[in-house]
Each structure stands twice: as C-alpha cells, then as structure tokens.
VMD Tcl script that draws the C-alpha trace (Angstrom):
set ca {
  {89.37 78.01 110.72}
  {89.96 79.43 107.48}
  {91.21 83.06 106.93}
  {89.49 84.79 103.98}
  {90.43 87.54 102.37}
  {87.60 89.21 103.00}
  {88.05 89.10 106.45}
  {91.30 90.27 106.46}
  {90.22 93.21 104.55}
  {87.91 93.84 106.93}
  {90.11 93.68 109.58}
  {92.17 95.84 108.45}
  {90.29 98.35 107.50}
  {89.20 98.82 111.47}
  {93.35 98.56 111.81}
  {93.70 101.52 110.06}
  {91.00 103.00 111.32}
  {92.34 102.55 115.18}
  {95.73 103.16 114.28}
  {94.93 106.69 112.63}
  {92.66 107.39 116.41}
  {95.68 107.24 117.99}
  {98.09 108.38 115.74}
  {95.40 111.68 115.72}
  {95.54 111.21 119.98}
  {99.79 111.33 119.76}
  {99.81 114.30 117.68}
  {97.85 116.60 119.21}
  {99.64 115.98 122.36}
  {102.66 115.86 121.08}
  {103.83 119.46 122.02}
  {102.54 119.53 125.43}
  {103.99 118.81 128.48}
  {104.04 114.90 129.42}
  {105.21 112.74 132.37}
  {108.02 110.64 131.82}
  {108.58 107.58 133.51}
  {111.54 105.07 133.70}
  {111.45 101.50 132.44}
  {115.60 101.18 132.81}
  {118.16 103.69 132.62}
  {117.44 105.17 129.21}
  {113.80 103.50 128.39}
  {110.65 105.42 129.00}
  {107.36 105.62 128.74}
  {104.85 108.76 128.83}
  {101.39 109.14 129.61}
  {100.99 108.73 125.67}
  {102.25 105.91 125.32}
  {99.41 104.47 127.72}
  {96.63 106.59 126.82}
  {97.35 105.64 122.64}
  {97.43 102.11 123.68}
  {93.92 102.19 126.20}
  {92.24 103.69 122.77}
  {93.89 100.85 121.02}
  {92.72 98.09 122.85}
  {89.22 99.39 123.42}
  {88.62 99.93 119.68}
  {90.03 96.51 118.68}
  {88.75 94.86 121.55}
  {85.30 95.51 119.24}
  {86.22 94.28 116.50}
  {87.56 91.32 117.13}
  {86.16 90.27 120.92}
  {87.90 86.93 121.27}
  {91.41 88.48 120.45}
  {94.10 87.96 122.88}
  {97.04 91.29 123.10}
  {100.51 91.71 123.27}
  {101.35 95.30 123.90}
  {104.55 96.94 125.05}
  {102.97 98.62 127.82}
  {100.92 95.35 129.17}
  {97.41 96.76 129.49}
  {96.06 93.25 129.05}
  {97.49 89.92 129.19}
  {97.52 87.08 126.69}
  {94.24 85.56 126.83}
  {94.96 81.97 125.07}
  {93.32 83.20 121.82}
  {94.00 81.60 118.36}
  {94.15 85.69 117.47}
  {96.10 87.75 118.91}
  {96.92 91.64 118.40}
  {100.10 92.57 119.33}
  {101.12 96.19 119.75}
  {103.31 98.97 120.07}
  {100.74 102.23 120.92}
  {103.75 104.61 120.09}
  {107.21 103.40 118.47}
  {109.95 105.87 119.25}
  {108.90 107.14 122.65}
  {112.38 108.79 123.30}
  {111.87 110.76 119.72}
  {108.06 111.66 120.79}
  {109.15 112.80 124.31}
  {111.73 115.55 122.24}
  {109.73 116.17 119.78}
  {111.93 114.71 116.99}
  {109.24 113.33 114.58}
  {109.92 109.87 113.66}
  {107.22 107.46 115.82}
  {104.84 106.00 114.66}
  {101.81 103.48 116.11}
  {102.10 99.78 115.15}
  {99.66 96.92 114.55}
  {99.32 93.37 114.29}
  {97.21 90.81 113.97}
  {98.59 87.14 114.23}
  {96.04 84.15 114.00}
  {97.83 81.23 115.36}
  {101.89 81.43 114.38}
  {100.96 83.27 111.31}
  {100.87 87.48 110.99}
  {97.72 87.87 108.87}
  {97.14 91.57 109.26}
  {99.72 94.96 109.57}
  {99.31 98.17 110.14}
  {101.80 100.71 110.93}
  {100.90 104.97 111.22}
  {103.02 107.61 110.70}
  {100.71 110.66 111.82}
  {103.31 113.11 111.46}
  {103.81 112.34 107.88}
  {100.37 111.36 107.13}
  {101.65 107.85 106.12}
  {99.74 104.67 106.20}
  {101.67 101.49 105.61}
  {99.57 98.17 105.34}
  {99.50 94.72 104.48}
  {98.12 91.44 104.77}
  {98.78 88.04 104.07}
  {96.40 88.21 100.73}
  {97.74 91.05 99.76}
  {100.84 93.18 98.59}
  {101.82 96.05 100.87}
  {100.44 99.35 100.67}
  {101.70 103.48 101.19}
  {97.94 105.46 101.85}
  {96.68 103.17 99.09}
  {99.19 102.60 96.77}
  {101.25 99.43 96.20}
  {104.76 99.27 97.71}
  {107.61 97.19 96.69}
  {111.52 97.19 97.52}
  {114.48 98.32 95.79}
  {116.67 96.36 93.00}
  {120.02 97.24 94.61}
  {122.47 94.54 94.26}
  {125.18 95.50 96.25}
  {126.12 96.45 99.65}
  {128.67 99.06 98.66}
  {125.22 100.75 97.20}
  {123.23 100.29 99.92}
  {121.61 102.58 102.31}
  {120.70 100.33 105.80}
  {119.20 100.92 108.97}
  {119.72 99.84 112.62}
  {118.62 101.01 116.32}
  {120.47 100.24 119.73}
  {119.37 97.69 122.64}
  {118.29 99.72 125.42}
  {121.29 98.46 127.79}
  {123.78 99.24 125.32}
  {125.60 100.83 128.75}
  {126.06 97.55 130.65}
  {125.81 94.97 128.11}
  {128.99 93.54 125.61}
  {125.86 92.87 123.28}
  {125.17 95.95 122.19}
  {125.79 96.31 117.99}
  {128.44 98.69 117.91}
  {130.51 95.73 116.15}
  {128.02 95.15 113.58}
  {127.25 99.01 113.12}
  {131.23 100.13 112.98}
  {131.91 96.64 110.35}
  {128.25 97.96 107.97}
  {129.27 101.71 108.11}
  {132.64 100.43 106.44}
  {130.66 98.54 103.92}
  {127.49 100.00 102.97}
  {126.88 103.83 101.28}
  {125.75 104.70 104.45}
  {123.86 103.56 107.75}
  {121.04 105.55 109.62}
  {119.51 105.23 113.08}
  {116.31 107.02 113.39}
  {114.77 105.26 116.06}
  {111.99 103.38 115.26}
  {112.22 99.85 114.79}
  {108.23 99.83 113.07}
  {109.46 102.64 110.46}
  {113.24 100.99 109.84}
  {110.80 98.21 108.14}
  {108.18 100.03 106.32}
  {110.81 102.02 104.97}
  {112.77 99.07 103.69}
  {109.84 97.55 102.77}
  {109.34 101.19 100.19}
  {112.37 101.00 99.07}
  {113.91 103.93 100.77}
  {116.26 101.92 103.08}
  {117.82 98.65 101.31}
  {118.56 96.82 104.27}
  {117.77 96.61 108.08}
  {119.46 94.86 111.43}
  {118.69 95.19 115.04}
  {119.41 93.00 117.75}
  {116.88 92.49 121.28}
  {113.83 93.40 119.92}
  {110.37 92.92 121.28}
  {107.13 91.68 119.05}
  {105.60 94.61 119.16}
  {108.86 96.47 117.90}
  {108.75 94.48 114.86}
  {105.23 92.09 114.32}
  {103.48 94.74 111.74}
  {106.74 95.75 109.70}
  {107.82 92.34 109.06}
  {104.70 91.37 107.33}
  {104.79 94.43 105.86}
  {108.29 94.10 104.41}
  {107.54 90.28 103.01}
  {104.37 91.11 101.41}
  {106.24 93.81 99.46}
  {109.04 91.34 98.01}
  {111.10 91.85 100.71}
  {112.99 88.75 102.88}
  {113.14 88.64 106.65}
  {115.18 86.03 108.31}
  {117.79 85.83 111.70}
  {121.48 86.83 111.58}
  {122.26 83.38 110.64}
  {119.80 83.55 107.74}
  {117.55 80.64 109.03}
  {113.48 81.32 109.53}
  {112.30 84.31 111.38}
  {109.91 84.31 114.61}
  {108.67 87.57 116.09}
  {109.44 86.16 118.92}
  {113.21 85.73 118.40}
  {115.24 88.76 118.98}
  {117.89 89.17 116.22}
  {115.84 90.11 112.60}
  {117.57 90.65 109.23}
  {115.47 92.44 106.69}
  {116.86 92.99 103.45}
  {115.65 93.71 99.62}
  {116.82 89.87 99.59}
  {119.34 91.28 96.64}
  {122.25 91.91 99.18}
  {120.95 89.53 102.05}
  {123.74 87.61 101.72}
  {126.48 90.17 101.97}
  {124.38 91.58 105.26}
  {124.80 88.23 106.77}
  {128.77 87.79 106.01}
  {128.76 91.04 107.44}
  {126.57 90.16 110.76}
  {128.92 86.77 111.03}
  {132.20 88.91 110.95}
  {130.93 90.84 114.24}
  {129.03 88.15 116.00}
  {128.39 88.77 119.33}
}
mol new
graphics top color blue
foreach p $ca { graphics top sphere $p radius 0.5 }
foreach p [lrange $ca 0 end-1] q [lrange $ca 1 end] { graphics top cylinder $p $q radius 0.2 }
display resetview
C-alpha cells in the first residue's frame, strides 16, 4: 500500500483534532481532585490518564478502523494491523497530578516500521506540534526547524530519569553529572514527548534518556527528524522506538553527545 500525502494530511488533521479533545478533557480537570494509583514505587497513573486515553481511542478508532494501538495505559491490545497508533493519553502524569504544567498528550501513527504521522499537544500552552513523513514539522501552523549550535559547551540539553532510578545501577546520574560538566546547562522537566518537540524548535539543542517506552517517544521523534533534526542510540547506530536508549540532537553536536554518553556507559 502506498502512503499519500494526502492521506497523511488527512490523518492528521483528525490527530490534531483528538489530541486537542483531550488535551481540552486534561485541562479542565486538571485542578480537581483525582485518584492516584501506583504502577511502581514512584510511577502513577490518575483517572486522567485513562479517561484522556478512552476519548483517544474512541475518536481514532473512527478514523482509521483497522488500526491496531499501543498505549501506555493498555486499553486495547495490538491487533496485528499494518497501522498502528501508539499513545501516551497524558505525558508527565507526576507534573499533572501537582499541578506543575509541563504534560502534554502524544500521538502516533506508524504504518508498518515506519512513523508516518505525529502529533504532540501542549494544552496548557496552547501548543500544537506536528509532523509527517511528507512534511516538515510544524508549531500551531508554522514551520519548525532546529538550532545551528555547534558546540556542546553552548548547548542547552535535556534528560528525564528511569522510573527505578531507586533500585537500579542504570539510572543516568553518570551521564547527567558528566553533560552538566559539559554543556551550558541541562534541564529535566519531565516529559519525554515535550524534551523532543522542544529540541525539535530549537529551544533545547540536545536530548538523552535512557528506558523509555514507544509511547514516551513515537510522535517526538518524527517530529524532531522532519524538522532537520537526527535521532539515533547512544552508540550512534539507527534508532527503533522500540529500543530504549534515544539520542536526539541538532545533529551539529551529536557527536560530542555521544563521546559524552560513551564516557558514562552504563
């Protein structure tokens, strides 16, 4: 089967459209009182997270009926589709569930190994980052690229923590101590989904994280290529969404970011 451009734009306009639903659904909940459930020791989900994601799936489940999904919370498995959506209904549950406003709802479409459509939601900010494989990235519209910076020593990066950074020796407190010496400065918002689109506008340089999920990640990455950007593992080889160490630079100082990653390996 061959994907048009036409029908990606069309998909993605409904991607937008869903992911601004829920972004709309998280926002106007976001002050209230919410359960909170445990995943591990220091992962959670709310009621949010499921209620953004049953809109999500219902909506896209319309638009594109022989879809498979991949979302975080698991509301329906992977049907064996050449298409599949894969999700993250809110990104940066522990900032939503204190109110700290940086989340954000992610979107992907992948048609066989390939991400052919990206849409991640800020709702907070009222910013809409997009992309597909036909065309450049976008900010609400307008085309997005990354920064020129050449240099490390320049650089402003971003990272998050693994979730058992309590129990396990892999953890990236190496790799964070070893950039924070290097770079102009490192920042850990937490979420993975913005990290990207912000590299991917130019207002981080360069990215890391280590034991990531697809849904943390499938939408930015996409989004971060189509705007110049380069994506690749620690080691600098080709990057799957379904591997679980992602280097995202301008591609300008990927190379320092990787002497960097190799001095700290874990």
């Amino acid at each position: 089967m061959r994907i048009s451009s036409s029908m990606t734009t069309a998909l993605l306009i409904e991607t937008a459209a869903t992911a601004r639903a829920a972004g709309k659904l998280l926002l106007d909940n976001v002050q209230k009182n919410r359960r909170v459930q445990f995943k591990g020791r220091i992962d959670i989900v709310t009621e949010m997270d499921l209620a953004s994601e049953k809109l999500i799936v219902a909506r896209l489940s319309k638009a594109l009926p022989e879809a498979s999904f991949l979302t975080e919370e698991g509301s329906i498995a992977d049907l064996n589709s050449e298409f599949k959506w894969i999700i993250d209904p809110l990104d940066g549950t522990t900032n939503y569930a204190h109110t700290f406003p940086v989340w954000c709802v992610s979107i992907g479409l992948q048609y066989r190994d390939e991400m052919i459509v990206a849409c991640v939601y800020d709702p907070t900010r009222d910013e809409l980052f997009t992309a597909t494989k036909h065309d450049k990235s976008r900010l609400n519209g307008q085309a997005i690229k990354v920064s020129d910076r050449r240099r490390l020593e320049q650089a402003l990066l971003a990272t998050g923590f693994p979730y058992d950074i309590r129990t396990s020796r892999i953890n990236n407190l190496v790799n964070f101590t070893n950039f924070v010496k290097n770079a102009r400065a490192v920042r850990r918002a937490g979420s993975a989904a913005l990290d990207l689109c912000y590299l991917a506008c130019g207002r981080f340089d360069g990215y890391w994280e280590l034991k990531l999920h697809p849904w943390d990640m499938a939408a930015g990455v996409l989004i971060v290529k189509q705007a110049g950007g380069k994506i690749t593992d620690f080691e600098g080889n080709p990057f799957s969404i379904f591997r679980d160490r992602l280097l995202g630079s301008n591609g300008r100082i990927h190379t320092e970011m990787m002497r960097v990653l190799a001095a700290g390996k874990q």
